[in-house]
C-alpha positions as CSV (number, residue, x, y, z in Angstrom):
1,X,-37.6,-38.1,-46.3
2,X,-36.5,-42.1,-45.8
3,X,-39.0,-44.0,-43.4
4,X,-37.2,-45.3,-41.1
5,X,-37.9,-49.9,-41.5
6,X,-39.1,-51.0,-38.1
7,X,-37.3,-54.7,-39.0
8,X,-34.9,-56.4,-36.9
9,X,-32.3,-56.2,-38.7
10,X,-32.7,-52.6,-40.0
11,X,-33.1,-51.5,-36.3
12,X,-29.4,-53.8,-35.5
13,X,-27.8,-51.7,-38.5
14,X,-29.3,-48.6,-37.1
15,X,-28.0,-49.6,-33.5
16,X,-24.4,-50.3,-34.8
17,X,-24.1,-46.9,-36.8
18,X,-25.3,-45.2,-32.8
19,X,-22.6,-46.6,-31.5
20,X,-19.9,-46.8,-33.7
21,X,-21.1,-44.6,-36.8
22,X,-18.7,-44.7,-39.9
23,X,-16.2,-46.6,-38.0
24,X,-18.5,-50.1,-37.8
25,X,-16.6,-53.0,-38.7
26,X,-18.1,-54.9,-42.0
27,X,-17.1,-58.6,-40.4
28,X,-17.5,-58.0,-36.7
29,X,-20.2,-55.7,-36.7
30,X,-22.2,-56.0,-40.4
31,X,-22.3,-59.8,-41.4
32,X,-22.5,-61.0,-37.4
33,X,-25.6,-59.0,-37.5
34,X,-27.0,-61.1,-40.5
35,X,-26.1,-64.1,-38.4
36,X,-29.0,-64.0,-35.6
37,X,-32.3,-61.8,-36.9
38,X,-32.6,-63.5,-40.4
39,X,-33.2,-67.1,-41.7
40,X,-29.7,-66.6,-43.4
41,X,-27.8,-70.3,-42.6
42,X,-25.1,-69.5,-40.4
43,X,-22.9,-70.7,-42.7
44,X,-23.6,-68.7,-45.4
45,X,-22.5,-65.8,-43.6
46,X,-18.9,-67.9,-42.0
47,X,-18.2,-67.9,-45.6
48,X,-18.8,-64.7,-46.5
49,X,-16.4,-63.7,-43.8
50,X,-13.8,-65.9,-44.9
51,X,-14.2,-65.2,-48.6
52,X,-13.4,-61.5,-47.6
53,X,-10.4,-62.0,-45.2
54,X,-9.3,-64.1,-48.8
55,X,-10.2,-60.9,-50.3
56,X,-7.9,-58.5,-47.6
57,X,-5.0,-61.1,-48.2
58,X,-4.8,-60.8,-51.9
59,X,-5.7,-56.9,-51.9
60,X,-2.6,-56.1,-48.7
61,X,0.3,-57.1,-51.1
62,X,-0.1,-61.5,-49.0
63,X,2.6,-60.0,-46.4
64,X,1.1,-62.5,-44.2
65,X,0.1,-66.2,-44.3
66,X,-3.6,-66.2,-44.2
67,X,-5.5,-68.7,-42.3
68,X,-8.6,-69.4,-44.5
69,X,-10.5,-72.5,-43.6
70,X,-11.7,-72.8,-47.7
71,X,-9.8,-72.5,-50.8
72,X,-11.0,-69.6,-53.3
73,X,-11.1,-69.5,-56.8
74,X,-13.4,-67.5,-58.7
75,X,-15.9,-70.7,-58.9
76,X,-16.2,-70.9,-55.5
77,X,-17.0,-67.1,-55.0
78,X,-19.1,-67.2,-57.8
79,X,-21.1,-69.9,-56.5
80,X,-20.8,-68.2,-52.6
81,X,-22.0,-64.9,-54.5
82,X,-24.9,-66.7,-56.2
83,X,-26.2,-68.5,-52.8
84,X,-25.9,-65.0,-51.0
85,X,-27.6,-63.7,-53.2
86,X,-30.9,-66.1,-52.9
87,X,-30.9,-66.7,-49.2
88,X,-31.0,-62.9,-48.1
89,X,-34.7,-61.4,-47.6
90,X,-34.1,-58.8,-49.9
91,X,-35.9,-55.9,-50.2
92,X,-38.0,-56.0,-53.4
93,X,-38.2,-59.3,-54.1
């Protein structure tokens, strides 16, 4: 049986999936939650969301004009990747 983490942020994820279950939204609801209980840089996590709505544009077919505030190429996710990567608490570590 899991043990259920008494953390902050385990108990926000765990808050979010009461509420909204399967149906939680991965920028609104996810990432904003990284925002506030961790020592995450704000930033970092504005990126993230904008590195993914660069994602949603390229994997819809770019119907639509996006309105990124950074320009993506694969250094620059790379490098977003990489920072991400070494600012979150992860487990294990």
């Amino acid at each position: 049986m899991l043990q259920e983490k008494k953390d902050i942020l385990s108990r926000t994820f765990k808050e979010i999936f009461d509420l909204k279950g399967n149906e939680a939204s991965l920028e609104q609801d996810i990432f904003n939650s990284w925002k506030h209980p961790s020592d995450v840089p704000n930033y970092i996590v504005s990126e993230l969301i904008g590195a993914f709505k660069y994602r949603h544009w390229l994997a819809h077919g770019r119907y639509w004009e996006p309105k990124l505030g950074s320009k993506y190429d694969y250094h620059s996710i790379y490098t977003l990747g990489q920072l991400i990567v070494s600012s979150f608490p992860l487990e294990g570590q």
